[in-house]
PyMOL CGO cylinders between C-alpha atoms (Angstrom):
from pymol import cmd
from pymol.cgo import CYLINDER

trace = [
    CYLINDER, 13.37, 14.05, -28.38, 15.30, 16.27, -31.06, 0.3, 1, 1, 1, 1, 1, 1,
    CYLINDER, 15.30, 16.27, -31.06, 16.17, 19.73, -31.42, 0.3, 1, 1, 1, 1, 1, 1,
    CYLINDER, 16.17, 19.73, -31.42, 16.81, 21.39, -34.50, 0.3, 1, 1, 1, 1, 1, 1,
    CYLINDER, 16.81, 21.39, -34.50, 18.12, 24.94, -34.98, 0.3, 1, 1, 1, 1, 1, 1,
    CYLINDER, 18.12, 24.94, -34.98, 16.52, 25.77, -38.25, 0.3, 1, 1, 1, 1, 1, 1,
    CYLINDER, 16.52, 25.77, -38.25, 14.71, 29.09, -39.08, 0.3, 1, 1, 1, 1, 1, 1,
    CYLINDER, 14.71, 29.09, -39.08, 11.46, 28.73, -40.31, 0.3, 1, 1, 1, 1, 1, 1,
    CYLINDER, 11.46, 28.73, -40.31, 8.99, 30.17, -42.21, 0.3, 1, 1, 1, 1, 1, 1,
    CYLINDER, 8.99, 30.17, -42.21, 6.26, 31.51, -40.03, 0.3, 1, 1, 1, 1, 1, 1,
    CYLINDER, 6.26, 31.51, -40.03, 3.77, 33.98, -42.31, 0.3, 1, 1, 1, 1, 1, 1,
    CYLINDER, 3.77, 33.98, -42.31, 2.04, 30.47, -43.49, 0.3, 1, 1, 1, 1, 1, 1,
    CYLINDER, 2.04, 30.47, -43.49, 3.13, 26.61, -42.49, 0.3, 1, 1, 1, 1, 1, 1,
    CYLINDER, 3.13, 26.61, -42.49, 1.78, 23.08, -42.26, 0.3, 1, 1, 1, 1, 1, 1,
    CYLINDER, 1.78, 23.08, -42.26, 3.03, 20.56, -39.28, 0.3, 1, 1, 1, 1, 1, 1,
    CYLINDER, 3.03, 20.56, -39.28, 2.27, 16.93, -39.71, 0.3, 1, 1, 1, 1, 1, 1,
    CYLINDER, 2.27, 16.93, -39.71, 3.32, 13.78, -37.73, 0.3, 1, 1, 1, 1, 1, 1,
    CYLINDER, 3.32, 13.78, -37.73, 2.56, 10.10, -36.96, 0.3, 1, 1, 1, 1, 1, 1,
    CYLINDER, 2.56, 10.10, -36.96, 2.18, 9.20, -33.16, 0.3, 1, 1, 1, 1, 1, 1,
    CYLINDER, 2.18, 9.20, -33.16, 1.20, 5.94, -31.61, 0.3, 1, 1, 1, 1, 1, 1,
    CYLINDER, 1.20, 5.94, -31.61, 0.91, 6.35, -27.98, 0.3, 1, 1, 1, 1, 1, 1,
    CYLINDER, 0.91, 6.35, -27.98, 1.94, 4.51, -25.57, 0.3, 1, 1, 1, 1, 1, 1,
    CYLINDER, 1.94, 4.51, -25.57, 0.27, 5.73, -22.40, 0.3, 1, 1, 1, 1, 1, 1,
    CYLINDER, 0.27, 5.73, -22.40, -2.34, 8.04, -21.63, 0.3, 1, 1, 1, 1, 1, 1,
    CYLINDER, -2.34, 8.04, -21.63, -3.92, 10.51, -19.48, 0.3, 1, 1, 1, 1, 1, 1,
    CYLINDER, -3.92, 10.51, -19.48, -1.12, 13.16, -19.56, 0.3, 1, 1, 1, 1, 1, 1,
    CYLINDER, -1.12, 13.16, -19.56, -0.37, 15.86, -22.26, 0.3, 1, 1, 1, 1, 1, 1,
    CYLINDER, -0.37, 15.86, -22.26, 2.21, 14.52, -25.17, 0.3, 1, 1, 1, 1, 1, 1,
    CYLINDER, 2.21, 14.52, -25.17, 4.37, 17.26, -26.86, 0.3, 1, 1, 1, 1, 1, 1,
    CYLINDER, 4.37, 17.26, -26.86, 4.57, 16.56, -30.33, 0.3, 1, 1, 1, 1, 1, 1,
    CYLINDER, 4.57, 16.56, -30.33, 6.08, 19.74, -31.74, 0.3, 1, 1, 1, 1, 1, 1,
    CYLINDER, 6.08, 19.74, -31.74, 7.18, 23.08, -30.13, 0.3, 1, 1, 1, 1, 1, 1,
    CYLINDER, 7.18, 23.08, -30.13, 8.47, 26.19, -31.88, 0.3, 1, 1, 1, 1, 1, 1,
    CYLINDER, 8.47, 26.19, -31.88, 8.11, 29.01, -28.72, 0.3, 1, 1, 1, 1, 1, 1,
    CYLINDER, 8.11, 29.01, -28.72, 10.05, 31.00, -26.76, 0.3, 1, 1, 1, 1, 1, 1,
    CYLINDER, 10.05, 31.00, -26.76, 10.11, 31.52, -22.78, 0.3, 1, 1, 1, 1, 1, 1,
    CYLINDER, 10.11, 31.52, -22.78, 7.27, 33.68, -23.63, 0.3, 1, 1, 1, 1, 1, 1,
    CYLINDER, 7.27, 33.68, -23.63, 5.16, 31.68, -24.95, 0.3, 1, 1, 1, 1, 1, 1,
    CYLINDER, 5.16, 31.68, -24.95, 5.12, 33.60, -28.85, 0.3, 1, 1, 1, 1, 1, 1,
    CYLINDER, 5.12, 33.60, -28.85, 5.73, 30.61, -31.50, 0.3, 1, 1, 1, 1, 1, 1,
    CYLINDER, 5.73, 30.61, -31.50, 3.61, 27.21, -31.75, 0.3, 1, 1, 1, 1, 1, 1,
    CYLINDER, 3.61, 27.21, -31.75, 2.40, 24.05, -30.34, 0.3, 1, 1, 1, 1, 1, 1,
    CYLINDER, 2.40, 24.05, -30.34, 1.38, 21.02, -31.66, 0.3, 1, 1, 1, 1, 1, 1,
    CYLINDER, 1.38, 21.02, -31.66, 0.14, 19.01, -28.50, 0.3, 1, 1, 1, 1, 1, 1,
    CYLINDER, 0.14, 19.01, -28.50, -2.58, 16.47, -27.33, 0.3, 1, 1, 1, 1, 1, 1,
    CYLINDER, -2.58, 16.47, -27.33, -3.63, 17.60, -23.09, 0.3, 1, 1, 1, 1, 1, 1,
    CYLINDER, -3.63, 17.60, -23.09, -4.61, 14.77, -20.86, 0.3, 1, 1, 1, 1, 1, 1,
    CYLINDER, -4.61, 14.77, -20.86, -7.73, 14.31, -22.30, 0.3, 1, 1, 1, 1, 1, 1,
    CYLINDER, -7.73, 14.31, -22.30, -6.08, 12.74, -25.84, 0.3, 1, 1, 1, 1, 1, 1,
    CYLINDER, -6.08, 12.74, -25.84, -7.95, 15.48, -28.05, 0.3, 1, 1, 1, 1, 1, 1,
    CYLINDER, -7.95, 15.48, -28.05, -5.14, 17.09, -30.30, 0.3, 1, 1, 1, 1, 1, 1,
    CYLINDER, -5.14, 17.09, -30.30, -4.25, 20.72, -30.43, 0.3, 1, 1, 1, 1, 1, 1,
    CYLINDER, -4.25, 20.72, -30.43, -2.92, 23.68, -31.94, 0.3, 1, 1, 1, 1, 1, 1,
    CYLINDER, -2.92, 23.68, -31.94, -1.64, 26.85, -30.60, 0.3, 1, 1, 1, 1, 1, 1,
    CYLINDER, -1.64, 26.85, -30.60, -0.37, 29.77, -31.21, 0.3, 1, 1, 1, 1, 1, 1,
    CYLINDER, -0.37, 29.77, -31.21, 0.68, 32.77, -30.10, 0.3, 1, 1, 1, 1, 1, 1,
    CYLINDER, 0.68, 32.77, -30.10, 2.84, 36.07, -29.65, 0.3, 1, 1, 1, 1, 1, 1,
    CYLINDER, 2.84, 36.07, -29.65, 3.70, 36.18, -26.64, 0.3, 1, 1, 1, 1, 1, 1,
    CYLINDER, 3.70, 36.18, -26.64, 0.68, 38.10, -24.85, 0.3, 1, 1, 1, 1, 1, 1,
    CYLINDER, 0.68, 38.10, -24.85, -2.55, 36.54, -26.70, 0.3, 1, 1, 1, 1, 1, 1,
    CYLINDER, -2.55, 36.54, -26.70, -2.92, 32.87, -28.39, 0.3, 1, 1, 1, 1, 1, 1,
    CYLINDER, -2.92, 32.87, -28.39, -5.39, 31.09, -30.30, 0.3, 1, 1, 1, 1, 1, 1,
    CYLINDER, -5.39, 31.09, -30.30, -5.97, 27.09, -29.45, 0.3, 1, 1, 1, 1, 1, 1,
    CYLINDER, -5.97, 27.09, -29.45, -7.72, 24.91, -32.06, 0.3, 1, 1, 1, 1, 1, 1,
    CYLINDER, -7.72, 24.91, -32.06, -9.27, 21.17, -30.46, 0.3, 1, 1, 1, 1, 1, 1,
    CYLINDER, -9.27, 21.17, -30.46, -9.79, 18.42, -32.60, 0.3, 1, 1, 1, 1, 1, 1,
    CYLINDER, -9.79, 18.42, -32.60, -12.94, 16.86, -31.95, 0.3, 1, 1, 1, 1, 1, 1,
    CYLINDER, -12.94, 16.86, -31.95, -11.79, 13.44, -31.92, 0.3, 1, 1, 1, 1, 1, 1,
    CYLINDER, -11.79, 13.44, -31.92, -9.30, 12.21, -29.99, 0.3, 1, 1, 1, 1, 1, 1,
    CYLINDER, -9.30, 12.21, -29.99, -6.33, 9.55, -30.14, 0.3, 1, 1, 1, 1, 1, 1,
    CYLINDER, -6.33, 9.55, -30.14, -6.51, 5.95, -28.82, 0.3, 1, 1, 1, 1, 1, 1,
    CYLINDER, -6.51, 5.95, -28.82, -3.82, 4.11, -27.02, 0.3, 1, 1, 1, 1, 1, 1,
    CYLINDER, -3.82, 4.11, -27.02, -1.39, 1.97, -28.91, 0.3, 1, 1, 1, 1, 1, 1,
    CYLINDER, -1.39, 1.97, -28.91, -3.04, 3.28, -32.65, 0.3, 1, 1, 1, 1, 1, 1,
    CYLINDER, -3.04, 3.28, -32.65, -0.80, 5.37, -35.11, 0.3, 1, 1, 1, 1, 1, 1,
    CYLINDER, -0.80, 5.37, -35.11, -2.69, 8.78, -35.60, 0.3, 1, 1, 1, 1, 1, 1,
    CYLINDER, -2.69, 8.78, -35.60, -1.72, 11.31, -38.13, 0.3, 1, 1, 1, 1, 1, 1,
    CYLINDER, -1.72, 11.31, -38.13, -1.77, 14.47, -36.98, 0.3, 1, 1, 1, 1, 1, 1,
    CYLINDER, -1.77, 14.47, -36.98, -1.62, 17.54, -39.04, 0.3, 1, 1, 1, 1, 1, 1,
    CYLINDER, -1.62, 17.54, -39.04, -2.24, 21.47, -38.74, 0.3, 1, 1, 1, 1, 1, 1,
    CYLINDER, -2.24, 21.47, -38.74, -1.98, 24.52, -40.72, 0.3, 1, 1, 1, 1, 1, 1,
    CYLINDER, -1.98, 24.52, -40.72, -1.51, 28.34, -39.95, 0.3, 1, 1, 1, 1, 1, 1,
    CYLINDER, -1.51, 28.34, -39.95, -3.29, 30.38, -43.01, 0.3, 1, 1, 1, 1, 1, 1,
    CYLINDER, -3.29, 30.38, -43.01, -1.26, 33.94, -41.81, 0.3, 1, 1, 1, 1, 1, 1,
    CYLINDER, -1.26, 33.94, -41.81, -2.38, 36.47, -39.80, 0.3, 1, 1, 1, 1, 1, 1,
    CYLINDER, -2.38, 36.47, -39.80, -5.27, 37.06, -41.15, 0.3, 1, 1, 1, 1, 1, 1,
    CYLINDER, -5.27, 37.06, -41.15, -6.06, 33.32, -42.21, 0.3, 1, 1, 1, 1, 1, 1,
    CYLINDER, -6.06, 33.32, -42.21, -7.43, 30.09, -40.82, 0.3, 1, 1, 1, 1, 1, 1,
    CYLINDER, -7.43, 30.09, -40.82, -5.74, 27.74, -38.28, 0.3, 1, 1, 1, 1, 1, 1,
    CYLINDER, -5.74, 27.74, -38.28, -6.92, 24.38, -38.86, 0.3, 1, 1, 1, 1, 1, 1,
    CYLINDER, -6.92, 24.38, -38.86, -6.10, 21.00, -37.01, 0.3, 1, 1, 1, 1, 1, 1,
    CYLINDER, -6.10, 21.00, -37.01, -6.79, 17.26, -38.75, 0.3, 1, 1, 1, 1, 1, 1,
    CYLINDER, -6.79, 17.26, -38.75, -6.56, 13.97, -37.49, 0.3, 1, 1, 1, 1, 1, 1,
    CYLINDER, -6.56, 13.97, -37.49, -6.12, 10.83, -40.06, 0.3, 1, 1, 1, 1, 1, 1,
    CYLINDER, -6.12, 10.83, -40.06, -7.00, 13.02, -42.95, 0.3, 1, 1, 1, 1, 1, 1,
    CYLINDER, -7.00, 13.02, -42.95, -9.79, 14.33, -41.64, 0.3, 1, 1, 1, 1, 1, 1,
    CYLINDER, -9.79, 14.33, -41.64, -10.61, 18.27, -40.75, 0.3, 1, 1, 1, 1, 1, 1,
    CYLINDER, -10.61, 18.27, -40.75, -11.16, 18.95, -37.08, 0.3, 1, 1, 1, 1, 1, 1,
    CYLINDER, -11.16, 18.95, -37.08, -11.71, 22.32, -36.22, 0.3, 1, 1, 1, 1, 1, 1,
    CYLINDER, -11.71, 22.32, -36.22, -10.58, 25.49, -38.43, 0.3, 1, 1, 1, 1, 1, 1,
    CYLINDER, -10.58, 25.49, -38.43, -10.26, 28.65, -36.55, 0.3, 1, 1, 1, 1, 1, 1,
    CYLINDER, -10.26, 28.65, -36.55, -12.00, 28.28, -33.30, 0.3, 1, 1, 1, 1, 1, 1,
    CYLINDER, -12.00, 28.28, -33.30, -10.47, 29.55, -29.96, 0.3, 1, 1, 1, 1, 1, 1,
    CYLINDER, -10.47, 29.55, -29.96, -10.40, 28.26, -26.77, 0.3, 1, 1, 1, 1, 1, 1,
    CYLINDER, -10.40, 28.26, -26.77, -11.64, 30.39, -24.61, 0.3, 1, 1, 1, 1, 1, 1,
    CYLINDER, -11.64, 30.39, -24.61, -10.42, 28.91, -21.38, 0.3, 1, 1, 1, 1, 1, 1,
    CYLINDER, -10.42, 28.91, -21.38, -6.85, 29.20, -22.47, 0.3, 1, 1, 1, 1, 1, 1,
    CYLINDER, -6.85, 29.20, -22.47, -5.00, 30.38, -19.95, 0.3, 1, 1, 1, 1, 1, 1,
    CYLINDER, -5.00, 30.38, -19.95, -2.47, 31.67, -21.41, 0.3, 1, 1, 1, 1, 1, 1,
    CYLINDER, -2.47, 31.67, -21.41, -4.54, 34.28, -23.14, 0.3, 1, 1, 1, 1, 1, 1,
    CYLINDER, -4.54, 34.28, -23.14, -6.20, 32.39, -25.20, 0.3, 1, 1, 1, 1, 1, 1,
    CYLINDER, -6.20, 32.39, -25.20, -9.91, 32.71, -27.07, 0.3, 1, 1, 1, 1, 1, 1,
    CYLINDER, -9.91, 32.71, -27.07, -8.21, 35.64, -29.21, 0.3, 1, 1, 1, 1, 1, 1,
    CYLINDER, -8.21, 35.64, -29.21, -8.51, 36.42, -32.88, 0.3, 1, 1, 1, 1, 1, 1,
    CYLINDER, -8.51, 36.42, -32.88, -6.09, 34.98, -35.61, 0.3, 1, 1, 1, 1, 1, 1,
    CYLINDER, -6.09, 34.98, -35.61, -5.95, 38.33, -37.34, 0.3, 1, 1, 1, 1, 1, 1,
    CYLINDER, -5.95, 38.33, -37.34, -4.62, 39.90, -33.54, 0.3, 1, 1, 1, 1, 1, 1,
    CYLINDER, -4.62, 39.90, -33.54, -1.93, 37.86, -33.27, 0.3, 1, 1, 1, 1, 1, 1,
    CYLINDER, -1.93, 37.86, -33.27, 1.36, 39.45, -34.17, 0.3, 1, 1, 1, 1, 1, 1,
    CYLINDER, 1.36, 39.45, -34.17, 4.03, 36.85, -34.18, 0.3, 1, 1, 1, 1, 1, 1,
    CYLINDER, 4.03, 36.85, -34.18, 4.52, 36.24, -37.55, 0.3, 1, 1, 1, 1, 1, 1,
    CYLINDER, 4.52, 36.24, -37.55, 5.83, 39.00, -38.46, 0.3, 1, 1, 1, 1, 1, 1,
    CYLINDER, 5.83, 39.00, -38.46, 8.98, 39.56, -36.01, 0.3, 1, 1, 1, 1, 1, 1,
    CYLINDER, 8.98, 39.56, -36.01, 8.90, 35.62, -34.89, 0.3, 1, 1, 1, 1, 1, 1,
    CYLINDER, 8.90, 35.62, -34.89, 12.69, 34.25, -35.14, 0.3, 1, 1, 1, 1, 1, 1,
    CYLINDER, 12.69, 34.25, -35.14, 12.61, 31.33, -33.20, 0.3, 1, 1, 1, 1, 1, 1,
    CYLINDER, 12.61, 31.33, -33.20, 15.71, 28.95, -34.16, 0.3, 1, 1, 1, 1, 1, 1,
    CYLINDER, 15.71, 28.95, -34.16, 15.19, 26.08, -32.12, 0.3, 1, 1, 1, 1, 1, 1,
    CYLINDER, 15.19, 26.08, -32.12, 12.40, 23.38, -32.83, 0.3, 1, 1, 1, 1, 1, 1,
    CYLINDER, 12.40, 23.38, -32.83, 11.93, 20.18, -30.38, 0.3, 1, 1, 1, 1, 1, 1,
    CYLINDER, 11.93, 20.18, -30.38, 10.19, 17.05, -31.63, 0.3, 1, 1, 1, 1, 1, 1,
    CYLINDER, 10.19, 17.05, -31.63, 9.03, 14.99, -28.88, 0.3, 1, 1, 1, 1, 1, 1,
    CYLINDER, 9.03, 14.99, -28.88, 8.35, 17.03, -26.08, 0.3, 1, 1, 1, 1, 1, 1,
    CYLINDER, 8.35, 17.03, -26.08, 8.08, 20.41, -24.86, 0.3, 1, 1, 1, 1, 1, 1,
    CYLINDER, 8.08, 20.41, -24.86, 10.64, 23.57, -24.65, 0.3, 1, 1, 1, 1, 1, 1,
    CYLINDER, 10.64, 23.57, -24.65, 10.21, 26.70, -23.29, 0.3, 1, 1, 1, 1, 1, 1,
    CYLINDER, 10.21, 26.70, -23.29, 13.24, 28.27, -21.40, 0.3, 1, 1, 1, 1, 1, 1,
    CYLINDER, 13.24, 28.27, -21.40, 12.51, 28.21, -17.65, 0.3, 1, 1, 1, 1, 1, 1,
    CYLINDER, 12.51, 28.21, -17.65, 9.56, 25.18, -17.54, 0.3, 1, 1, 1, 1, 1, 1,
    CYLINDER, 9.56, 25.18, -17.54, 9.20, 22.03, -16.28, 0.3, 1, 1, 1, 1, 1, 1,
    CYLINDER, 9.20, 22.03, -16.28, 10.16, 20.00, -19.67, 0.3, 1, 1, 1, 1, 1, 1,
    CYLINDER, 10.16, 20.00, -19.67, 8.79, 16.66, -18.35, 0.3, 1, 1, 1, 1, 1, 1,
    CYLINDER, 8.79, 16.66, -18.35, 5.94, 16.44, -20.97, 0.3, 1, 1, 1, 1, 1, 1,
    CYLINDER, 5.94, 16.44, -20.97, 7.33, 13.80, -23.78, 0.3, 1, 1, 1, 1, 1, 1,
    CYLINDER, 7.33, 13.80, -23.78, 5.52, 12.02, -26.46, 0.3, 1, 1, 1, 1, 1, 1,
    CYLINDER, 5.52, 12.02, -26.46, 4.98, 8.89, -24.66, 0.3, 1, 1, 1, 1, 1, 1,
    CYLINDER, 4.98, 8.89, -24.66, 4.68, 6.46, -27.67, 0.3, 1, 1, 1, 1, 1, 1,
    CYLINDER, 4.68, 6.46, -27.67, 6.23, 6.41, -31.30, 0.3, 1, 1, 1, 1, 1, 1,
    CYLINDER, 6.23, 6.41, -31.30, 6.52, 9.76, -32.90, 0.3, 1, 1, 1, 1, 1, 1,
    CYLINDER, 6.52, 9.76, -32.90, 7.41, 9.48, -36.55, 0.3, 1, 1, 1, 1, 1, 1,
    CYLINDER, 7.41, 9.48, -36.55, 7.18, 11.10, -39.81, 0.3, 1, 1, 1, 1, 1, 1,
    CYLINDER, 7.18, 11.10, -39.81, 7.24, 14.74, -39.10, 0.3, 1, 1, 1, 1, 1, 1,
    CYLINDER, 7.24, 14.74, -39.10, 6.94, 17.14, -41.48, 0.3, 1, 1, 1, 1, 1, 1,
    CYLINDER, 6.94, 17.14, -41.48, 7.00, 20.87, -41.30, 0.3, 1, 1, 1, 1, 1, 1,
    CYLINDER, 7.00, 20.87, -41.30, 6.13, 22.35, -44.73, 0.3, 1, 1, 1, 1, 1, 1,
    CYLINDER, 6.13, 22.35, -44.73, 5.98, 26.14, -45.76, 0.3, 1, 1, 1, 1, 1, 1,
    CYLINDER, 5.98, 26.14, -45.76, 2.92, 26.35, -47.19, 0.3, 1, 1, 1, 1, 1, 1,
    CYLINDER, 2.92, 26.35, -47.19, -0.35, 25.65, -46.12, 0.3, 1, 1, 1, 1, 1, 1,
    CYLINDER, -0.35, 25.65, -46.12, -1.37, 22.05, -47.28, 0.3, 1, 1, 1, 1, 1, 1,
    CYLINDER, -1.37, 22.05, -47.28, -5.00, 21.68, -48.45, 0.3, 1, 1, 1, 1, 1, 1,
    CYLINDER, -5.00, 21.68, -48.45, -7.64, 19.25, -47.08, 0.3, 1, 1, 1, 1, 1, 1,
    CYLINDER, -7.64, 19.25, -47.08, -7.10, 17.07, -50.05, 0.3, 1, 1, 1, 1, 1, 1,
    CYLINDER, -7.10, 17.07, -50.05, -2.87, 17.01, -49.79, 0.3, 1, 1, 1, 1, 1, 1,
    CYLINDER, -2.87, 17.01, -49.79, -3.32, 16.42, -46.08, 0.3, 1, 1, 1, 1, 1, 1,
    CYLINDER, -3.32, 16.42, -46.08, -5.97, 13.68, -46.69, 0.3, 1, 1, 1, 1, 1, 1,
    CYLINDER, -5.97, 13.68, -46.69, -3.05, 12.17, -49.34, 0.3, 1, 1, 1, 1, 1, 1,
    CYLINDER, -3.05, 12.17, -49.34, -0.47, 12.28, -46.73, 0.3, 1, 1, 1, 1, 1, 1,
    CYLINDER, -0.47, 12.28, -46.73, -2.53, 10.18, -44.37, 0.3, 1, 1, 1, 1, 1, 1,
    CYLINDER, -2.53, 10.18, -44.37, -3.40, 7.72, -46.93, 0.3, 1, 1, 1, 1, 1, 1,
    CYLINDER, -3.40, 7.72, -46.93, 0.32, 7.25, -48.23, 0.3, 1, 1, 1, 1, 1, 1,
    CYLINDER, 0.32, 7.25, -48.23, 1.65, 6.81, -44.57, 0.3, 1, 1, 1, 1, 1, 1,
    CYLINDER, 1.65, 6.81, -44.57, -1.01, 4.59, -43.52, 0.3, 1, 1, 1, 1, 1, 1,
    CYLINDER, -1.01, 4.59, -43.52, 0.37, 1.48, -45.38, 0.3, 1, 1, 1, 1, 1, 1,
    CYLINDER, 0.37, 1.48, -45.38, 3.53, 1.89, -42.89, 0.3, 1, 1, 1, 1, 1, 1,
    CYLINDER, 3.53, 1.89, -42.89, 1.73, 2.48, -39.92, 0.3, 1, 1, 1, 1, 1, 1,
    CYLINDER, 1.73, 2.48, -39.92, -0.56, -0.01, -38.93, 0.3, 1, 1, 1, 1, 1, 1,
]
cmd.load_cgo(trace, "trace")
């Protein structure tokens, strides 16, 4: 795994990787930006290999599911974007949109909220980003990417469909 100290952006953003996994059945970290309580983001796939999004600030989040899910040993792309506070949250797999904006309402973590009640972005400082597995100050940090984790982009704007879509199609040629 890495960790990077950077400060990012957080009022919009796009997150997009490559992951081949190598096992499945148990949640793979790809990306985490939170803090011990739980206010930042999560890009993640859960045992059941669908791929998700969340975040929150600390008392409510917001998960979006991909309906599709990754295979075992087959590069995926993964991407998401966070519209702002009072914008869409949207997850896509291989260029293709997943869901935009829907909650999960068995979250528990406080999930099935609103994007426009969330109120991280606004006083969310988070320095420290890990690739490859998860981080939160005072958790069990077993959950890795099991597989190849490559590519990963964090961007500071929100990418459209049609840029994400291009991204998939350029990195496909090296990940076959």
């Amino acid at each position: 795994y890495v960790e990077t100290n950077a400060v990012l952006n957080h009022d919009v953003f796009s997150i997009s990787c490559w992951f081949k996994p190598s096992l499945l059945g148990q949640n793979q970290y790809f990306v985490d930006n939170r803090d011990a309580t739980d206010e930042g983001w999560l890009l993640y796939s859960p045992a059941n290999g669908t791929i998700r999004f969340k975040i929150g600030d600390g008392t409510d989040s917001v998960i979006v599911i991909t309906g599709a899910s990754i295979a075992l040993d087959t590069w995926v792309h993964i991407a998401a974007t966070y519209a702002g506070s009072a914008g869409a949250i949207s997850t896509y797999i291989n260029g293709v949109a997943g869901n935009t904006g829907t909650a999960d309402a068995g979250n528990t973590a406080g999930g099935g909220g609103d994007v426009a009640n969330l109120s991280l972005i606004a006083d969310l400082a988070l320095t420290t980003m890990t690739i490859g597995r998860k981080f939160r100050a005072g958790t069990d940090n077993k959950h890795g990417a099991q597989g190849e984790l490559d590519d990963v982009f964090y961007y500071n704007d929100v990418l459209s469909a049609d840029e994400i879509d291009r991204n998939y199609k350029a990195g496909k040629r090296s990940h076959k």
